[in-house]
N, C-alpha and C positions, 0 to 999 in steps of 0.2 A: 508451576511456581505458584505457592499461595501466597496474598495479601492478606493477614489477618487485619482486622479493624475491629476493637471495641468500639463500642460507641453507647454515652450517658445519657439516657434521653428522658428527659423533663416531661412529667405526665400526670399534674396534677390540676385536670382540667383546662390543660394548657394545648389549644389549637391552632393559633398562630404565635408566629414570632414575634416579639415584644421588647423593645428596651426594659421594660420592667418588668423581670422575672419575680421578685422578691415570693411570691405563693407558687412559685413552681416547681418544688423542689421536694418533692417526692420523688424518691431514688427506685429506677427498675434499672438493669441493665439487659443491653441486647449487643446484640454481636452481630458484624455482618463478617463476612467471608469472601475475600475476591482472587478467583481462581482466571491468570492467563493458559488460555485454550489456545495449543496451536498445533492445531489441525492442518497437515503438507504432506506434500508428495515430493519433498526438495532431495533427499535422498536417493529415491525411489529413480525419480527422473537421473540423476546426474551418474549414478550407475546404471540404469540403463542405456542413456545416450551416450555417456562417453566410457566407455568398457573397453576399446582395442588399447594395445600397448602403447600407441602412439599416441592415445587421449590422456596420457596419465596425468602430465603436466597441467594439461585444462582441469581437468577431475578437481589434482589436487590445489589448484590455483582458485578456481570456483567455490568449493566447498568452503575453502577459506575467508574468503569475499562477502560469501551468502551467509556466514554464521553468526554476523554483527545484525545483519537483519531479522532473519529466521530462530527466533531465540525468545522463551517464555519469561522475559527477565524487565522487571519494571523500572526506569532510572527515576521516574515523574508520575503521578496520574493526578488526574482535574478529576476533582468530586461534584459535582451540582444533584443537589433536591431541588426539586418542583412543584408547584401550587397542581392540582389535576384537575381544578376546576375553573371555571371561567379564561383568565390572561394567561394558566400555564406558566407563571411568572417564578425564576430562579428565589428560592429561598433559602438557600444555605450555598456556600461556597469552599471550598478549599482547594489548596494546588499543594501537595506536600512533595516534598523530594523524597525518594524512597532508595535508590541505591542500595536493595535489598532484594532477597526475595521472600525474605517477611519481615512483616513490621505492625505494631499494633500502635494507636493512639487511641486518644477520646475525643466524642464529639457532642456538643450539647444540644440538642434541639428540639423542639414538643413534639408529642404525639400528633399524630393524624397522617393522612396518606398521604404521600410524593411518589411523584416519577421520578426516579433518578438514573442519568446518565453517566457516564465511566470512562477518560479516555485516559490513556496509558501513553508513556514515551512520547507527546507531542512536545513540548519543551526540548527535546532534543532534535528535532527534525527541521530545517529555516527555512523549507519547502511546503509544508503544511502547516496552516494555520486552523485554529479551533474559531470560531466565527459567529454571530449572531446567537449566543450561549443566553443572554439573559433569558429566552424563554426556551421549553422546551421544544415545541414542535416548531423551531427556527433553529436548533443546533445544528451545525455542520463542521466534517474538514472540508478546506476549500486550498487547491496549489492556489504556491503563488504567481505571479503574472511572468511571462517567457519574457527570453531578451533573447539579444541575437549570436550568432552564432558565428564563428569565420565565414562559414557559408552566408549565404541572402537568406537566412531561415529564422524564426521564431521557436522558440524553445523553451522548454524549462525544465532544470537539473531535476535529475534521478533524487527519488527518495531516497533517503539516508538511514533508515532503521524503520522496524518495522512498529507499526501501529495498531494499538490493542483499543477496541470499545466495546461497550454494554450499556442494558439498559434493563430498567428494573422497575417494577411497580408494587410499592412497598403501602402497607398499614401498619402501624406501629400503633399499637394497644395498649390499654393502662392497666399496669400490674400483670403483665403477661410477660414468661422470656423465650425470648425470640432469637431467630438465629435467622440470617437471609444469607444467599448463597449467591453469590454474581460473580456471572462467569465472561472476561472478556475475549474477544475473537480478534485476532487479525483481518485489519481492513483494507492492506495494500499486499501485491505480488510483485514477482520479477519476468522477467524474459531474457534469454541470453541467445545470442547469436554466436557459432562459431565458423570461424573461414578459415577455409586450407587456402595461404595464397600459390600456392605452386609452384612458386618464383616465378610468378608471374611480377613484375617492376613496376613499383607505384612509389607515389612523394607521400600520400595520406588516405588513411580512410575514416570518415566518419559515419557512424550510426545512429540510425534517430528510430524509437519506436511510437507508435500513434495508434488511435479506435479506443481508448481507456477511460474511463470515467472522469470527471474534470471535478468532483466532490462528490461528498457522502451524506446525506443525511442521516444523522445518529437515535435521533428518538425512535422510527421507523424501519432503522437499517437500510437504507436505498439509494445505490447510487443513480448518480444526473450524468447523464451524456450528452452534449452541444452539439450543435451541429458542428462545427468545426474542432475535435479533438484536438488536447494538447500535444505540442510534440516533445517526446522526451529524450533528452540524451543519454544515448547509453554508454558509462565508463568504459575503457578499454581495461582487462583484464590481465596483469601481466601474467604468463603461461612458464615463460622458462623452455619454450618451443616453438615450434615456425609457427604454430595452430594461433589462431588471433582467435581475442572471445570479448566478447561488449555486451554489455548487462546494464538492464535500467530496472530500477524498481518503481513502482506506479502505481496507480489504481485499476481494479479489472476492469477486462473488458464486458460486451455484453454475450449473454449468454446465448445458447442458439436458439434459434427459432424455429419450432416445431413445424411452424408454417412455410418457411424457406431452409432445407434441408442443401449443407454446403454453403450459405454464403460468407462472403469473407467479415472474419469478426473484427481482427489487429492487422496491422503490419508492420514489419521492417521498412525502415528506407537505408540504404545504402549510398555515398555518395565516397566515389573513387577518384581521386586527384592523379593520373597518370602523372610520366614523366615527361608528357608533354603541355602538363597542365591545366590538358584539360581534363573536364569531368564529367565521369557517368554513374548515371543515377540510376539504382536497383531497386523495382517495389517489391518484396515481396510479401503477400497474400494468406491470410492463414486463417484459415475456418473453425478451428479448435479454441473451444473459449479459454480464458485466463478468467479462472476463478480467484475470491479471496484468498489467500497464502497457498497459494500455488507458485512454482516456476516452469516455465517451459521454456525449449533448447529448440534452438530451429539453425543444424547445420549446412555447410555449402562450399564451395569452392569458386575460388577468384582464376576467370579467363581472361583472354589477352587482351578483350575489349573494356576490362575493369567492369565485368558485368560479376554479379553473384549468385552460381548457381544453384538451388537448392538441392540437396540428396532426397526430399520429399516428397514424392510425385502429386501428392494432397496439394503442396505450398503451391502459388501460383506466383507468376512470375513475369514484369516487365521492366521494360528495359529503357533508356531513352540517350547517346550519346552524346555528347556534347555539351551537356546537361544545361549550360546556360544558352547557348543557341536553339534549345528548343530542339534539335533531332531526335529519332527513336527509328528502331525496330524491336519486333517480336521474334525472342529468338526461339530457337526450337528447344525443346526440353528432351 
């Protein structure tokens, strides 16, 4: 999807911005370009993971789900230039509505060099907030704060569409035409869980996915991870089949560490409300990073103790019954 953008940029000896323009109006024009890049394996996974006859329903239930998110299509982007010297300090601003996938305006503003930063689709998301924007090297998305859950848990809702940013380091010349080319990327992924329950007999299951980035620093590209990650809930996905499937969209996780080969990056939690109401809680364990606009499928099946077992001999797996009295075992895999 391109964003074309003209843009009229004022360049007669003009290096900062100024209520009084009136000597600045020697006309060049430049042109920027902004291309969503979305780069995924969202396909790729969900036919390979869910391929038997019996996945068709999640296939096609999934696919549908994922394609609001996983999609190079702009509704919004936040424009910010930036001073690159000294405070870094935001010096042009815009937030246009775009419901296109292209659109051109004009923008006036003097020559000289910015940093400019790019985020896409964040006006549409009430989970991500754009945050400490006046200068550049304090922009970030940042979730918003968890609540609680029927469970005794802390939470906070699934991304809602997916999230484009960029960043650019621009000089705009006088009497030179110019053409810049910015290309935004996807900043958040999914995970999807699916459970064969067996008939096996439950009142509820909830899923929560955790180990993901808690914000992003934009000017750098880099996410922050807390020591205590957020927990995310993952939607229930209706299937149209016994197969249950729950998906959160997030921030990735971290990436592996060359220096600890296998340790656990994300997990699932599980928590199964029997019909005796009580409940058990399922961790599962998973060493495979969740990069930017990636989805990964981590499936399993529900036993009689409302535990969930993975088909992954990698996924790891613990168990704890009772889940509010505190009981557990480790069961065998």
């Amino acid at each position: 999807m391109w964003l074309l953008l003209s843009a009229l940029w004022l360049t007669a000896g003009c290096s900062v911005i100024d209520d009084d323009l009136s000597d600045c109006y020697q006309e060049s024009q430049y042109k920027m370009e902004y291309q969503l890049r979305l780069i995924t394996n969202v396909s790729t996974e969900i036919s390979t993971k869910l391929s038997a006859v019996t996945e068709i329903g999640v296939n096609t239930a999934l696919t549908a789900y994922l394609t609001k998110i996983f999609t190079p299509y702009a509704h919004d982007v936040d424009l910010s230039f930036y001073d690159t010297d000294g405070s870094f300090v935001r010096l042009y601003h815009d937030t246009p509505q775009m419901e296109a996938e292209q659109k051109s305006y004009t923008l006036t503003l003097p020559m000289r060099q910015y940093r400019h930063l790019a985020v896409a689709n964040i006006a549409n998301d009430k989970m991500v907030d754009l945050k400490d924007d006046e200068y550049s090297n304090t922009s970030k998305l940042i979730q918003n704060e968890g609540t609680k859950a029927t469970l005794p848990l802390k939470y906070i809702p699934s991304h809602t569409i997916g999230i484009f940013t960029a960043r650019e380091s621009m000089e705009v010349l006088e009497g030179v035409d110019q053409t810049f080319n910015v290309k935004l990327y996807m900043a958040n992924s999914a995970v999807s869980l699916v459970i064969d329950p067996k008939g096996q007999p439950y009142n509820d299951i909830q899923v929560f996915a955790t180990g993901f980035a808690s914000s992003f620093n934009i000017n750098d590209s880099t996410y922050v991870y807390s020591a205590t990650p957020p927990l995310v809930k993952s939607d229930e996905v209706a299937t149209g089949s016994p197969l249950l499937c729950y998906t959160s969209v997030n921030f990735p996780s971290r990436d592996a560490d060359a220096s600890a080969p296998g340790a656990t990056l994300w997990h699932f939690k599980v928590y199964v409300t029997k019909t005796d109401n009580t409940i058990t809680e399922t961790v599962l364990d998973i060493t495979e990073p969740l990069l930017a606009g990636e989805l990964k499928i981590i499936k399993g099946s529900l036993d009689s103790d409302g535990a969930v077992r993975p088909y992954d001999p990698t996924v790891g797996m613990s168990v704890t019954l009772n889940w509010n009295s505190g009981g557990s075992y480790d069961p065998e895999l």
